[in-house]
N, C-alpha and C positions, 0 to 999 in steps of 0.2 A: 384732100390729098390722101392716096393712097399709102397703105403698107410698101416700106423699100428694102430691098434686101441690099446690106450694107456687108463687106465690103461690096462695089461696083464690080461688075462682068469687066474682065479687059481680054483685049486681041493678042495673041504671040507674033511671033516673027511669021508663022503660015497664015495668019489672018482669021485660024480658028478660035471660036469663042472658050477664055478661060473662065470658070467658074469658081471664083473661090470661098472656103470655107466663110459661113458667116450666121446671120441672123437677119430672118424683118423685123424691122424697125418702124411699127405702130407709130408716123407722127400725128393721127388724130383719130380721138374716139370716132364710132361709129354714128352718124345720125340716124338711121335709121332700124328698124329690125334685124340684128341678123340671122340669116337663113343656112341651110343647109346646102352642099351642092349637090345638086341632083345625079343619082346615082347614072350609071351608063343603061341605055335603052339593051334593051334584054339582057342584061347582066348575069339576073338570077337562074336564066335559061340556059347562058353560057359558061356558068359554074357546074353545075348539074351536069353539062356535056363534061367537062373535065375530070371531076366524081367520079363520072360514069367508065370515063378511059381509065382513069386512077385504079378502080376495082376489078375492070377487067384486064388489067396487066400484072398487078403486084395481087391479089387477092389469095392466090396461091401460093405466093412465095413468100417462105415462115423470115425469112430476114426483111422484108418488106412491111413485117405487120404494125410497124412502132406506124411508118408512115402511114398507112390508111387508118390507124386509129388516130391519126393527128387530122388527116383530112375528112374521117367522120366527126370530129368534136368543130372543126372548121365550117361545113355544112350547119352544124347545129345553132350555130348563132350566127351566122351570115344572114342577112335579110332575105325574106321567100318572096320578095317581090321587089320589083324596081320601082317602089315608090318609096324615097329616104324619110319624108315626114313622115307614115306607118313604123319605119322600122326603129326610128328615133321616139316617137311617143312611147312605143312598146320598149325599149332600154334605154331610159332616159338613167339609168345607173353606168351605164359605159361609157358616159360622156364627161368629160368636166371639162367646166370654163373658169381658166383660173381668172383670180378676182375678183369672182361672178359678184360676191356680198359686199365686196367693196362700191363697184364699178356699177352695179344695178339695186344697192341701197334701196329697202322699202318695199323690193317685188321678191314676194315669196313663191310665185308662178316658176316651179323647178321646171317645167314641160317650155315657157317662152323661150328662154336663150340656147339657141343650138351653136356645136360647132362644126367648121366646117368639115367635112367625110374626107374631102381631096389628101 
């Protein structure tokens, strides 16, 4: 059984789907490894175009600069390639699993349990 996000989706009077405020609800540990979700195919190429537009719009403009120095520190730790297991081994200090000591008792392997990017 999968994670369920509780409360339930319901329909309004138009038929369109309500979403409401809630939580998943883990009814069963995982069997298996868990993994990372893989980042989106050229991602890292399609951030670098945005960067790119980002400094060639606001670089000159002195009210602008809080912003590009937010998106040069954003650049800085964003992953430089679309492969999520590289950019996870390389900061496995920005991730935590909570429970992890509880829930995986006995493995001191910090790098096995990922969680997921999505």
């Amino acid at each position: 059984m999968y994670p369920k996000w509780l409360p339930e989706d319901k329909l309004n009077e138009d038929g369109d789907i309500m979403i409401p405020g809630g939580m998943y609800i883990l009814w069963k540990l995982p069997e298996g490894m868990l993994e990372p979700v893989p980042l989106e195919p050229r991602s890292h190429i399609e951030l670098q175009k945005v960067y790119y537009k980002v400094l060639m719009s606001w670089e000159d403009k002195p009210d602008m600069q809080t912003h590009v120095e937010e998106w040069r520190r954003f650049m800085e730790i964003a992953p430089k390639t679309d492969d999520v297991d590289q950019y996870l081994q390389e900061h496995p200090e920005q991730f935590h699993v909570p429970f992890k000591d509880t829930l995986f008792r006995g493995n001191n392997d910090s790098t096995t349990f990922y969680v997921s990017t999505s």
